[in-house]
Chimera marker file (.cmm) of the C-alpha trace (Angstrom):
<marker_set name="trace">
<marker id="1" x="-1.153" y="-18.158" z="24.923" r="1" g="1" b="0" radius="0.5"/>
<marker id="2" x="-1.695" y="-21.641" z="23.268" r="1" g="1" b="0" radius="0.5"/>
<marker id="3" x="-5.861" y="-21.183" z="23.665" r="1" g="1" b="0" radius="0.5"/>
<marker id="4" x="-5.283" y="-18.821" z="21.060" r="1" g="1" b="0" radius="0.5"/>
<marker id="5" x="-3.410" y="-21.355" z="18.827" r="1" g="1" b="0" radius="0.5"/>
<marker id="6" x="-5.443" y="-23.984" z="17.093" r="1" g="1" b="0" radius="0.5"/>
<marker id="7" x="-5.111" y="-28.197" z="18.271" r="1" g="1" b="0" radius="0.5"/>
<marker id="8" x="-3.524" y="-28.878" z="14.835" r="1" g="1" b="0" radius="0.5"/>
<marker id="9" x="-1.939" y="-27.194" z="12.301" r="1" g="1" b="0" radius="0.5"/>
<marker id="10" x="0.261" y="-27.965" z="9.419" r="1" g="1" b="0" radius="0.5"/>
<marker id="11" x="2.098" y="-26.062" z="7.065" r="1" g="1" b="0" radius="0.5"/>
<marker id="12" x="0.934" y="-27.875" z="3.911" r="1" g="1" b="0" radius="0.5"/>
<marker id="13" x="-1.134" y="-25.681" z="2.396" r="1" g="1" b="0" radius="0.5"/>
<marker id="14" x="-3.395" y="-28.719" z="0.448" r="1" g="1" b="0" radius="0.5"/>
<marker id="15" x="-3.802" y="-29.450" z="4.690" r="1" g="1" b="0" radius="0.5"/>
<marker id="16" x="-7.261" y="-29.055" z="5.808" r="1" g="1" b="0" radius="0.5"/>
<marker id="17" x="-5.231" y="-27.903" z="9.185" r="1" g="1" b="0" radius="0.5"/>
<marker id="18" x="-3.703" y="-25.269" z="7.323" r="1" g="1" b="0" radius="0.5"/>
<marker id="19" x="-3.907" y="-21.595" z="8.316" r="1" g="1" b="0" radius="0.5"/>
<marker id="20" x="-1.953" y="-19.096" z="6.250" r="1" g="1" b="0" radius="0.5"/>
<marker id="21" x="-2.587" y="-15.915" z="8.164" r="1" g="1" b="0" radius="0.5"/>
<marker id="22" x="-1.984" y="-17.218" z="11.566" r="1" g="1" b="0" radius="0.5"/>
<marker id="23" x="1.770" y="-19.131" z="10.159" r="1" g="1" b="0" radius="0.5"/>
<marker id="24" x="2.037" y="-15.670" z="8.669" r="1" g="1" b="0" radius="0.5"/>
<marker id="25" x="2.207" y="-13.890" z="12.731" r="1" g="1" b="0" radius="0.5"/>
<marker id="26" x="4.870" y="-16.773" z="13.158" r="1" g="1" b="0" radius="0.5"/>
<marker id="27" x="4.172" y="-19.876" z="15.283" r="1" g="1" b="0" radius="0.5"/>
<marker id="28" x="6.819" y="-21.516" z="17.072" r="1" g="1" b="0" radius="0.5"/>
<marker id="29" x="6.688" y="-24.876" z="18.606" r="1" g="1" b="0" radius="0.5"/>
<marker id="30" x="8.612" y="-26.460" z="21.628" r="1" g="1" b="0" radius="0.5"/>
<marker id="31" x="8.644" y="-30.162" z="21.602" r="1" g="1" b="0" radius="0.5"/>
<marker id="32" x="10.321" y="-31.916" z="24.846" r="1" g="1" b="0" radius="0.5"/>
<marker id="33" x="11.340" y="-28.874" z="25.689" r="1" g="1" b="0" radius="0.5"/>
<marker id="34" x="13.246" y="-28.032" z="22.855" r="1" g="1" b="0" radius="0.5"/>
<marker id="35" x="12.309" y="-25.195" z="20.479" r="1" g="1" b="0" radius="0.5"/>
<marker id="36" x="11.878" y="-27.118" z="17.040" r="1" g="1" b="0" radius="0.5"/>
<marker id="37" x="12.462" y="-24.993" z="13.633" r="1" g="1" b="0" radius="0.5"/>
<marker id="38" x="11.641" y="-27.723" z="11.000" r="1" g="1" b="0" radius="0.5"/>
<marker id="39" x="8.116" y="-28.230" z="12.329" r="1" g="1" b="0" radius="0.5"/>
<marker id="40" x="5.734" y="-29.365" z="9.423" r="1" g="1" b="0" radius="0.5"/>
<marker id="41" x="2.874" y="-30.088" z="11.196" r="1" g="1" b="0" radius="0.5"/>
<marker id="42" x="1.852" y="-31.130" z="15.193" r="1" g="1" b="0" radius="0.5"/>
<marker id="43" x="-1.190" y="-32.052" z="17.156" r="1" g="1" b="0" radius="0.5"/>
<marker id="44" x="-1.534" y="-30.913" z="20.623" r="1" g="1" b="0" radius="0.5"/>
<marker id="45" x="-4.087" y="-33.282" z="22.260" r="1" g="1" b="0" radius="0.5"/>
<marker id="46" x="-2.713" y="-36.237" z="20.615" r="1" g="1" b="0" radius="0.5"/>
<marker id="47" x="1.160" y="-35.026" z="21.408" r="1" g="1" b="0" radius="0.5"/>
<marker id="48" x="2.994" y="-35.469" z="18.248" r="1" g="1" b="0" radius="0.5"/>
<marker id="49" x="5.130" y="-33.197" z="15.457" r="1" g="1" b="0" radius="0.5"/>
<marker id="50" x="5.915" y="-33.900" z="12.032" r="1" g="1" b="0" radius="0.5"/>
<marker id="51" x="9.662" y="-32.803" z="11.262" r="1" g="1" b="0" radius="0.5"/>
<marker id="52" x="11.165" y="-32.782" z="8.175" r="1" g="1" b="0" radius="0.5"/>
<marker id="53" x="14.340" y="-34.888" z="7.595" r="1" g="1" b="0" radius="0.5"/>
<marker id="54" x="16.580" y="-32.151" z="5.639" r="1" g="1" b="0" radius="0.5"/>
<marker id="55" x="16.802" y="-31.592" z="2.373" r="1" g="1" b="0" radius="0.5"/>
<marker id="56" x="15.267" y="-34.612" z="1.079" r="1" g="1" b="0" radius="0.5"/>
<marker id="57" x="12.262" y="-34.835" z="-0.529" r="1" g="1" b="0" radius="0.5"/>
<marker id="58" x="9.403" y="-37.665" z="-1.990" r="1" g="1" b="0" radius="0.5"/>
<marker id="59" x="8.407" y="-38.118" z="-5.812" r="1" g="1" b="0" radius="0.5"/>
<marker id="60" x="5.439" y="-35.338" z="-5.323" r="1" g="1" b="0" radius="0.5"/>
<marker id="61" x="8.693" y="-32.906" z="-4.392" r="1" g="1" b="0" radius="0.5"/>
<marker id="62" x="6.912" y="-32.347" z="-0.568" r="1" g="1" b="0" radius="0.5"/>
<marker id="63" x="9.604" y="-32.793" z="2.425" r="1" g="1" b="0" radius="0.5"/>
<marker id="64" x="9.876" y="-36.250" z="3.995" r="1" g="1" b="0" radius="0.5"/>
<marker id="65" x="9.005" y="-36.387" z="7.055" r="1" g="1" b="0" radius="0.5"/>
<marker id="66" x="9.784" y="-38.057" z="10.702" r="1" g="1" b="0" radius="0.5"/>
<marker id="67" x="6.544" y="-38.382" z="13.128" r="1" g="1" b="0" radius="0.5"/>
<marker id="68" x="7.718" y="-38.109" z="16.977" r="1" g="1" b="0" radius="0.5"/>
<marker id="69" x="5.652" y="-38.265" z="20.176" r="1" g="1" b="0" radius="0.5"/>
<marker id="70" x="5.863" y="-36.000" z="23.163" r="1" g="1" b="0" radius="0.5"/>
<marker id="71" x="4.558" y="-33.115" z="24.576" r="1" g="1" b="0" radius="0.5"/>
<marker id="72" x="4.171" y="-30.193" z="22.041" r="1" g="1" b="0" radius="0.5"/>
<marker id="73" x="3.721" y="-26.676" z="23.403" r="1" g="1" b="0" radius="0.5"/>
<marker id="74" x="2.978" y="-24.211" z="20.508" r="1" g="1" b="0" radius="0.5"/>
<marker id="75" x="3.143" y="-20.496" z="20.967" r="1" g="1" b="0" radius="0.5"/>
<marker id="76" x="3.231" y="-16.863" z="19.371" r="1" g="1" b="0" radius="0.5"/>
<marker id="77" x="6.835" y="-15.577" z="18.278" r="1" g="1" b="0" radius="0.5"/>
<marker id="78" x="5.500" y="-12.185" z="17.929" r="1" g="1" b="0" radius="0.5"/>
<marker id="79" x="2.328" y="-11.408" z="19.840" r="1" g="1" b="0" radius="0.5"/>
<marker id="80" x="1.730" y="-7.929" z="18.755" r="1" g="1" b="0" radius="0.5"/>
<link id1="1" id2="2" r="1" g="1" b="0" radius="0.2"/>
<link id1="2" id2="3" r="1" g="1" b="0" radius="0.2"/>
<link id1="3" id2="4" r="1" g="1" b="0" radius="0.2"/>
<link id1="4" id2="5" r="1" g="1" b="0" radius="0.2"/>
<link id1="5" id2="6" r="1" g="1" b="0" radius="0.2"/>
<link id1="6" id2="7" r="1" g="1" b="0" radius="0.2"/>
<link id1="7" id2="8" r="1" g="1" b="0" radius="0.2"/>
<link id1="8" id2="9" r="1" g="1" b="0" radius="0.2"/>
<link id1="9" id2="10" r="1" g="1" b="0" radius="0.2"/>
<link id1="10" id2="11" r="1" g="1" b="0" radius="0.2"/>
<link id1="11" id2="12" r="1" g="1" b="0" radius="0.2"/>
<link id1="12" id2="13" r="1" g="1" b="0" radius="0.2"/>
<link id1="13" id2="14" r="1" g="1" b="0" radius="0.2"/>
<link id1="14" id2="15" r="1" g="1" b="0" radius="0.2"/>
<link id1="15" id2="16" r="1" g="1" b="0" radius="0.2"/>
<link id1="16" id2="17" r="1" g="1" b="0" radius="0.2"/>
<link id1="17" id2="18" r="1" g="1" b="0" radius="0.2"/>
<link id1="18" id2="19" r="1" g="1" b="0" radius="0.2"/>
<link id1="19" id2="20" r="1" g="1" b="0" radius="0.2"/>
<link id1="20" id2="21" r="1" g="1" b="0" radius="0.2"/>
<link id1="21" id2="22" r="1" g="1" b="0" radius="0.2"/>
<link id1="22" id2="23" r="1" g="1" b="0" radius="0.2"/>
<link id1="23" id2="24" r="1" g="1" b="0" radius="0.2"/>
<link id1="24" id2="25" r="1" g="1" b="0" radius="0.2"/>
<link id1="25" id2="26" r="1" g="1" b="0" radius="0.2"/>
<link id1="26" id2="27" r="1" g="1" b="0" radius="0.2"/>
<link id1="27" id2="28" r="1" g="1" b="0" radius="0.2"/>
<link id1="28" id2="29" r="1" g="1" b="0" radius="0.2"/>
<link id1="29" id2="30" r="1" g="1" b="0" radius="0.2"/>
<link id1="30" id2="31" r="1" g="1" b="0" radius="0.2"/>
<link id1="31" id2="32" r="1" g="1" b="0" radius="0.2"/>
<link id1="32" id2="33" r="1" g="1" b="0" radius="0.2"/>
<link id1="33" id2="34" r="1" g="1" b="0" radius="0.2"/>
<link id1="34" id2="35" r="1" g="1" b="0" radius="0.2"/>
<link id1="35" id2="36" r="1" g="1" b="0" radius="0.2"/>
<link id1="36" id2="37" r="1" g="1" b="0" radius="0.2"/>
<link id1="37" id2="38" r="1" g="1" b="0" radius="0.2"/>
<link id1="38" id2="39" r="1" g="1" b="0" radius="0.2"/>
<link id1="39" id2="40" r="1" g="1" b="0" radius="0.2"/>
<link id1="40" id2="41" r="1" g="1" b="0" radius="0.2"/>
<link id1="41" id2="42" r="1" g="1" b="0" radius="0.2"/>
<link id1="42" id2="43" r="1" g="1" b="0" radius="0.2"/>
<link id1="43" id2="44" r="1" g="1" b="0" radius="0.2"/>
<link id1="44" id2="45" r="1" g="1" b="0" radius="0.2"/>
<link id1="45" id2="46" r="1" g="1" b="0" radius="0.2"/>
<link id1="46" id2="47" r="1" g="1" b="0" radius="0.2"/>
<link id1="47" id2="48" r="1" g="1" b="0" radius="0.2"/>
<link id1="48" id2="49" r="1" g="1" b="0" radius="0.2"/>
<link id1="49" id2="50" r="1" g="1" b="0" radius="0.2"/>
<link id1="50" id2="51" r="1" g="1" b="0" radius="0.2"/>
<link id1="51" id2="52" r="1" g="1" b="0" radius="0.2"/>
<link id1="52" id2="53" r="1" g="1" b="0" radius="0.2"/>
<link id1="53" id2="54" r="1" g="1" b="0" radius="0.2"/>
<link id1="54" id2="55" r="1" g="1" b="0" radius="0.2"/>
<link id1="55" id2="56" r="1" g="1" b="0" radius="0.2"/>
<link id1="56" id2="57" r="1" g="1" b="0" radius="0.2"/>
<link id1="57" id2="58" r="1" g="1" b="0" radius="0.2"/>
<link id1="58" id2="59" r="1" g="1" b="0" radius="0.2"/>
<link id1="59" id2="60" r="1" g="1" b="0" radius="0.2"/>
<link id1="60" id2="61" r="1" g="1" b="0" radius="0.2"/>
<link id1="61" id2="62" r="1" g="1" b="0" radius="0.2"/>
<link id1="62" id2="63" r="1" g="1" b="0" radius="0.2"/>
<link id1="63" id2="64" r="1" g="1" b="0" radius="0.2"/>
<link id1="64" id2="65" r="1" g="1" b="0" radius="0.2"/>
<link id1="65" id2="66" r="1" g="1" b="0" radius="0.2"/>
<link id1="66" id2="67" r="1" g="1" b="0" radius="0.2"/>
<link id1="67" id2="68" r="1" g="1" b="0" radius="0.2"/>
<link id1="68" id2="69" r="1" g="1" b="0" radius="0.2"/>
<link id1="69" id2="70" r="1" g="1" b="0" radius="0.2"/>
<link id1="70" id2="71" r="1" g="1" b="0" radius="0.2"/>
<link id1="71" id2="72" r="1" g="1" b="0" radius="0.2"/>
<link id1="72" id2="73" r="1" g="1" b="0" radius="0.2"/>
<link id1="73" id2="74" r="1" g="1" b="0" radius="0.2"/>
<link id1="74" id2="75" r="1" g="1" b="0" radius="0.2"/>
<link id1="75" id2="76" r="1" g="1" b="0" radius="0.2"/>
<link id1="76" id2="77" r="1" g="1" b="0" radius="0.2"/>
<link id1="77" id2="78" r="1" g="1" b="0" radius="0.2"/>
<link id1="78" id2="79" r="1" g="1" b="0" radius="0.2"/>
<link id1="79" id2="80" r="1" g="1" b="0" radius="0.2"/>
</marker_set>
């Protein structure tokens, strides 16, 4: 399932990882395990996620964010 998914992707659309019609089938991503809902952006091969930290946001209004390292398994919520 995760050949299908690219090695990077991000949810910032000014991203040059981002893809709007493949977030739009709805990508979920496990990290340690863990199913992770507040995924901004992750990187397979090097095995880290960006997760934003709340509500709180920087002076451009974008979400801060909190880089961990581990590995990431993205996948297909609906496959159809």
């Amino acid at each position: 399932m995760t050949a299908l998914l690219p090695d990077r992707l991000s949810v910032d659309p000014d991203s040059p990882y981002h893809d709007a019609e493949l977030l739009a089938r709805g990508v979920g991503v496990r990290f340690r395990g863990e199913e992770k809902t507040n995924v901004e952006e992750y990187c397979v091969s090097e095995g880290w996620v960006r997760l934003s930290v709340g509500s709180k946001v920087d002076r451009h209004g974008r979400a801060l964010t909190l880089r961990l390292t581990g590995p990431v398994e993205p996948y297909l919520r609906d496959p159809a």
